[in-house]
DRENFI-953443 format. One record per residue (C-alpha): residue number from 1; residue in one letter; x, y, z. Coordinates in steps of 0.5 Angstrom, whole numbers. Layout:
N
+------+------+-------+-------+-------+
| rolo | nuro |     X |     Y |     Z |
+------+------+-------+-------+-------+
|  NUM |    A |     X |     Y |     Z |
...
+------+------+-------+-------+-------+
***
This chain:
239
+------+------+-------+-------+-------+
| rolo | nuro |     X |     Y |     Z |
+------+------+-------+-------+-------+
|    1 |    X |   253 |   322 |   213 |
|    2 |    X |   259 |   326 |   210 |
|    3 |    X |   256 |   329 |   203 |
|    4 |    X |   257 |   334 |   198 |
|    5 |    X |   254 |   337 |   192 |
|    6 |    X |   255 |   337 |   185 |
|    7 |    X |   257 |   344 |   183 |
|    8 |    X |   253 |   348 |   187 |
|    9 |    X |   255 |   355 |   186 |
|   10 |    X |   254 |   354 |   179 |
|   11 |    X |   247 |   351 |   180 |
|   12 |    X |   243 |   355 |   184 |
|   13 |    X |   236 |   357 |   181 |
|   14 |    X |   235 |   363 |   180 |
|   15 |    X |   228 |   364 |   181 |
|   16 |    X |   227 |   361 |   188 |
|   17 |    X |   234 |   364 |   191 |
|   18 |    X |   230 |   371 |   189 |
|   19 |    X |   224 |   369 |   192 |
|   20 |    X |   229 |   367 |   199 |
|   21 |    X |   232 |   374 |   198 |
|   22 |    X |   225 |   378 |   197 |
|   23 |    X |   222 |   375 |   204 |
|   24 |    X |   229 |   378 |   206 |
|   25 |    X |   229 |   385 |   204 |
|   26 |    X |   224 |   389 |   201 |
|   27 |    X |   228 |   395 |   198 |
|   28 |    X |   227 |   394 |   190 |
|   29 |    X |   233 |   398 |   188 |
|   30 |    X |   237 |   393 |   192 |
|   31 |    X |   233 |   387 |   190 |
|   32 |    X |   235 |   388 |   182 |
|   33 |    X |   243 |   389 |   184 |
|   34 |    X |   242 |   384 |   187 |
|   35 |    X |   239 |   380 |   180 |
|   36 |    X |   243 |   384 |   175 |
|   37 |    X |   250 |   381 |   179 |
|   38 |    X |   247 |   374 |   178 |
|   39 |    X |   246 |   375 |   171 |
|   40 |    X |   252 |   378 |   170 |
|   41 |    X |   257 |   376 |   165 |
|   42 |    X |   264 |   372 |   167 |
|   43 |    X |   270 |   377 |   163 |
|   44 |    X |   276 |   372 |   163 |
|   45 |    X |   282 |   375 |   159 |
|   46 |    X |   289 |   371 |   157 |
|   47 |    X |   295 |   373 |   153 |
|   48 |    X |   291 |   370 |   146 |
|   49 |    X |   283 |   373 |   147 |
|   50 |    X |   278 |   375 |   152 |
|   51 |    X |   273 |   371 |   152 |
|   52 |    X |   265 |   372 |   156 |
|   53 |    X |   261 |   367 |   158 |
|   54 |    X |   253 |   369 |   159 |
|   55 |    X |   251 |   361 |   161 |
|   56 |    X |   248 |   364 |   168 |
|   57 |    X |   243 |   368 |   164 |
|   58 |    X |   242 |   363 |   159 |
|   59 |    X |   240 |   357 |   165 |
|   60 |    X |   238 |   363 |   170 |
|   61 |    X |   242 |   358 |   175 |
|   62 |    X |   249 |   360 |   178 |
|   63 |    X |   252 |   364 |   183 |
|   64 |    X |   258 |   368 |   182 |
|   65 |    X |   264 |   365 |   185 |
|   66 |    X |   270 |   369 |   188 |
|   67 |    X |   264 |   374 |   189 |
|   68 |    X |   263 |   376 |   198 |
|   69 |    X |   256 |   376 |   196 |
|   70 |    X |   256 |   368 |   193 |
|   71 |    X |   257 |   364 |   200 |
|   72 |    X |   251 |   369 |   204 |
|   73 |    X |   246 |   367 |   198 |
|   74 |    X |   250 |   360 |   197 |
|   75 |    X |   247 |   360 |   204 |
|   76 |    X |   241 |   363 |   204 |
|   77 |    X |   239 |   358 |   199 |
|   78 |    X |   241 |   352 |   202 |
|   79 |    X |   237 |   353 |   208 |
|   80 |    X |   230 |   351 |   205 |
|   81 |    X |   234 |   345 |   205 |
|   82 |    X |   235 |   346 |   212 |
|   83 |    X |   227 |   348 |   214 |
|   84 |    X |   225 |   341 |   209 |
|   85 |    X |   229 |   337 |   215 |
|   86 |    X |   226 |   340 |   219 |
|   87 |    X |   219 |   340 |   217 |
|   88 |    X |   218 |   333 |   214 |
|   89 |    X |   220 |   331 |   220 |
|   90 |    X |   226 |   327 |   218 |
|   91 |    X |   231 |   330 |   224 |
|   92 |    X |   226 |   328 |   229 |
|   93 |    X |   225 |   321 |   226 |
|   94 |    X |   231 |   320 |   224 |
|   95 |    X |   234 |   324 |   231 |
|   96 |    X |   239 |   327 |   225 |
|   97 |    X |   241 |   334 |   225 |
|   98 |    X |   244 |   338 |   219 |
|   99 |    X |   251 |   341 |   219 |
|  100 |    X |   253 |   346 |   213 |
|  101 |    X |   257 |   351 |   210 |
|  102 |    X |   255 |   352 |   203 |
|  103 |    X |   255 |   346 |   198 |
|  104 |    X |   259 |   342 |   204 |
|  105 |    X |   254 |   337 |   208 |
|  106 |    X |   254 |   333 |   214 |
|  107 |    X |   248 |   330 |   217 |
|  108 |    X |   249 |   327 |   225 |
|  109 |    X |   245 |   321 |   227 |
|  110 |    X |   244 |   314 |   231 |
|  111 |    X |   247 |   308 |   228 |
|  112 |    X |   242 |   305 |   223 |
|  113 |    X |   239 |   311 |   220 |
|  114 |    X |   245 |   313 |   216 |
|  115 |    X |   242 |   309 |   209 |
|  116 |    X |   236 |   313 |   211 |
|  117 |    X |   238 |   319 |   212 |
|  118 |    X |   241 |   319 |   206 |
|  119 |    X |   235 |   316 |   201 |
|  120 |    X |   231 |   323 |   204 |
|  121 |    X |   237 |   328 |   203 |
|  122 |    X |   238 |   326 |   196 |
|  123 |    X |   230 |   327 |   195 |
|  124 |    X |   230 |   333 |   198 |
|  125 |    X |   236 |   335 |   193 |
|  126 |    X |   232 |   333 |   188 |
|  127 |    X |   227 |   338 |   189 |
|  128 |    X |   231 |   343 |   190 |
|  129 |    X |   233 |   342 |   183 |
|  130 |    X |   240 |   341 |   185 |
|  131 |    X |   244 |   334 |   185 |
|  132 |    X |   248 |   330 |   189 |
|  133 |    X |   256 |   329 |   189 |
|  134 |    X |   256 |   322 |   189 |
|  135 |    X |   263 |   320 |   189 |
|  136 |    X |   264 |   324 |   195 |
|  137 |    X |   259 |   322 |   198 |
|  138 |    X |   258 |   317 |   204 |
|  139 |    X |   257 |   314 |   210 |
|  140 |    X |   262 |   314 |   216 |
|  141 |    X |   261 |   309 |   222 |
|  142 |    X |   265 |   312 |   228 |
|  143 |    X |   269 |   310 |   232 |
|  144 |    X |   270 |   306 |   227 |
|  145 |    X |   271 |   311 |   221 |
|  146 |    X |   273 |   318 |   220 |
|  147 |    X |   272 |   324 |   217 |
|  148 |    X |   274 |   331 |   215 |
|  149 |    X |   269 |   337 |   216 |
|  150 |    X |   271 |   344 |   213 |
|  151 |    X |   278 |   343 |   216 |
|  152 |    X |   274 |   339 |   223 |
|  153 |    X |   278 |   332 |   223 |
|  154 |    X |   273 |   327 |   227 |
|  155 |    X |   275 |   320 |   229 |
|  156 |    X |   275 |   315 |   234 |
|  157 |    X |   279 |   319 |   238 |
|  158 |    X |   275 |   326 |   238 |
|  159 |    X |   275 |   332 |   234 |
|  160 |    X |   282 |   336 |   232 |
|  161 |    X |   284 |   340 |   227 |
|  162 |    X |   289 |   337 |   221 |
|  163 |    X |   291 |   344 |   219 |
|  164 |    X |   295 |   344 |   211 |
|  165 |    X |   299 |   349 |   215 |
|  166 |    X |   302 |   345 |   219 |
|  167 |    X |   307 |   341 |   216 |
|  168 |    X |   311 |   349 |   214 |
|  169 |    X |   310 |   351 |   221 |
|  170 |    X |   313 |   345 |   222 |
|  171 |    X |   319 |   346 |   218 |
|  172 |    X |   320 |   353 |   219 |
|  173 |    X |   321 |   351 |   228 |
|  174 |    X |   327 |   345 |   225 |
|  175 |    X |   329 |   352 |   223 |
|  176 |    X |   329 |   355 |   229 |
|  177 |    X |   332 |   349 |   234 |
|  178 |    X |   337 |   347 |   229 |
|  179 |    X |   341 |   354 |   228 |
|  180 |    X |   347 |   354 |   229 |
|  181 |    X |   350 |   358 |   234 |
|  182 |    X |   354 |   362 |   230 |
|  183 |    X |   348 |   366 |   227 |
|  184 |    X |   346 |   373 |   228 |
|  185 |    X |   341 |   374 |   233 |
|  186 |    X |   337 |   379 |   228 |
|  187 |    X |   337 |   372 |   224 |
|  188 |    X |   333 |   368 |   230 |
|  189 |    X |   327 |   374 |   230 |
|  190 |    X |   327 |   373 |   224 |
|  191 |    X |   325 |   366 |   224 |
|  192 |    X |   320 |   368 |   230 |
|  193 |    X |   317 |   373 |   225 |
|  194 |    X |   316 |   368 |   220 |
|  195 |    X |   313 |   363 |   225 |
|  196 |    X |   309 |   368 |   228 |
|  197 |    X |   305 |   370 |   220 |
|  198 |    X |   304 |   361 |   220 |
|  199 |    X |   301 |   360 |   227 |
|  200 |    X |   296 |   366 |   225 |
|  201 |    X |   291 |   361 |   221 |
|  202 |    X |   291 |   357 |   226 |
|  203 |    X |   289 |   362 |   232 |
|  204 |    X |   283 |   364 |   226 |
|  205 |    X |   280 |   357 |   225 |
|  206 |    X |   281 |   355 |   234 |
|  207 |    X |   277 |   361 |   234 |
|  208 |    X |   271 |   358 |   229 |
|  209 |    X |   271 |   352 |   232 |
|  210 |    X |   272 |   353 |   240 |
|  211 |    X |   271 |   345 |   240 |
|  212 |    X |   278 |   343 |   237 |
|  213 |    X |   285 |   341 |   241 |
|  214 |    X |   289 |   347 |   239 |
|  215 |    X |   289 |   350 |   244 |
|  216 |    X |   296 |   348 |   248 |
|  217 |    X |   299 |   349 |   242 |
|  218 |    X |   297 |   356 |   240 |
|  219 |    X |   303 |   361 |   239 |
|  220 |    X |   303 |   369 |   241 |
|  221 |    X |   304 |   374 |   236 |
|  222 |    X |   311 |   375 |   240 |
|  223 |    X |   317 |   372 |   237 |
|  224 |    X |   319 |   366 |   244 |
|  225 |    X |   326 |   362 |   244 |
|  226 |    X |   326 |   356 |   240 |
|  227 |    X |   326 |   353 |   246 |
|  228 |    X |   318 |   354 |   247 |
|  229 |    X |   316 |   354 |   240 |
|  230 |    X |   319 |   348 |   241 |
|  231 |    X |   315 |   345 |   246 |
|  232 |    X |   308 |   349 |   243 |
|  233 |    X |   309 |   346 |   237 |
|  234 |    X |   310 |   338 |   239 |
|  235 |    X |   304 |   339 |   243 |
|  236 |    X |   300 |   342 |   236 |
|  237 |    X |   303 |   335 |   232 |
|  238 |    X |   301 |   332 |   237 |
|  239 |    X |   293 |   334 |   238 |
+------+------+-------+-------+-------+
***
């Protein structure tokens, strides 16, 4: 089951996510910062007029996004939902297991309990007090089917990774194999450099995952003729 939720950062209560918070930490001074940055107002700031919104402190819902701390508590609140799989016994049942990063949701299981699963997860949403996303929400029966999971491709054929950018690596290595013999070789490191900052991203994100085909087409830091970039790079498209 593929699932995401509706404005999760913007509907997170506040009491319950202090509650998660305070059986974490015990400092009080800590504590109401942490509270003070919940309710703090949004500056928004155009050419025209400055305009200040205070809807988290008036619906007591709402963590500020753009903030480091948002994901942690985004996080930490979602794990009541994790703990309520547990303990209402649906991952045993149902022999499904819950994937998660903030409001982006997975639940893996046999064929045959997605329609339940489904039904109980959107129960428990329910009582969390947050609301599921229903249009884009579903099921996805593989191999048959595929899906994405925070840049994990998963079809019939495994698990890869369709970075978003590929297609500028791409782009920029056509560069490299095509130039002409002429150019100056200052031109050609350039390019490598160039090739180098784009294959960063991709180094990261193998790193986070350890589970996807990226590795043969990881490039070094050091620029490399075209002819080996070439050949990393068709190994990457391909995986």
């Amino acid at each position: 089951m593929d699932a995401d939720l509706s404005d999760y950062f913007t509907s997170i209560p506040h009491g319950p996510l202090m509650r998660c918070v305070s059986r974490r930490i015990a400092d009080g001074t800590l504590l109401s910062v942490i509270k003070l940055w919940l309710t703090a107002p949004v500056v928004e700031r155009t050419q025209r007029a400055t305009r200040t919104s205070r809807e988290a402190r008036d619906r007591h819902r709402g963590t500020p996004q753009g903030s480091p701390i948002s994901p942690l508590l985004a996080n930490l609140y979602f794990r009541r939902f994790v703990l309520a799989w547990e303990r209402f016994g649906h991952r045993a049942e149902l022999d499904a297991y819950v994937v998660n990063y903030a409001d982006d949701l997975i639940i893996c299981c046999r064929p045959g309990n997605g329609a339940t699963a489904l039904v109980r997860m959107r129960q428990l949403m329910t009582r969390l007090g947050l609301t599921v996303n229903e249009a884009k929400t579903r099921l996805a029966l593989l191999p048959e089917e595929s899906f994405d999971f925070l840049g994990l491709y998963a079809n019939r054929f495994g698990r890869t990774l369709r970075p978003p950018f590929l297609s500028g690596i791409l782009e920029i290595a056509d560069e490299l194999v095509s130039r002409p013999a002429g150019l100056h070789r200052q031109s050609l490191a350039e390019r490598c450099v160039r090739l180098s900052t784009h294959t960063a991203p991709i180094r990261q994100t193998h790193r986070s995952f350890r589970c996807a085909s990226v590795r043969r087409g990881r490039a070094e830091s050091e620029p490399v003729s075209p002819g080996k970039w070439r050949l990393r790079l068709d190994a990457l498209e391909s995986a």
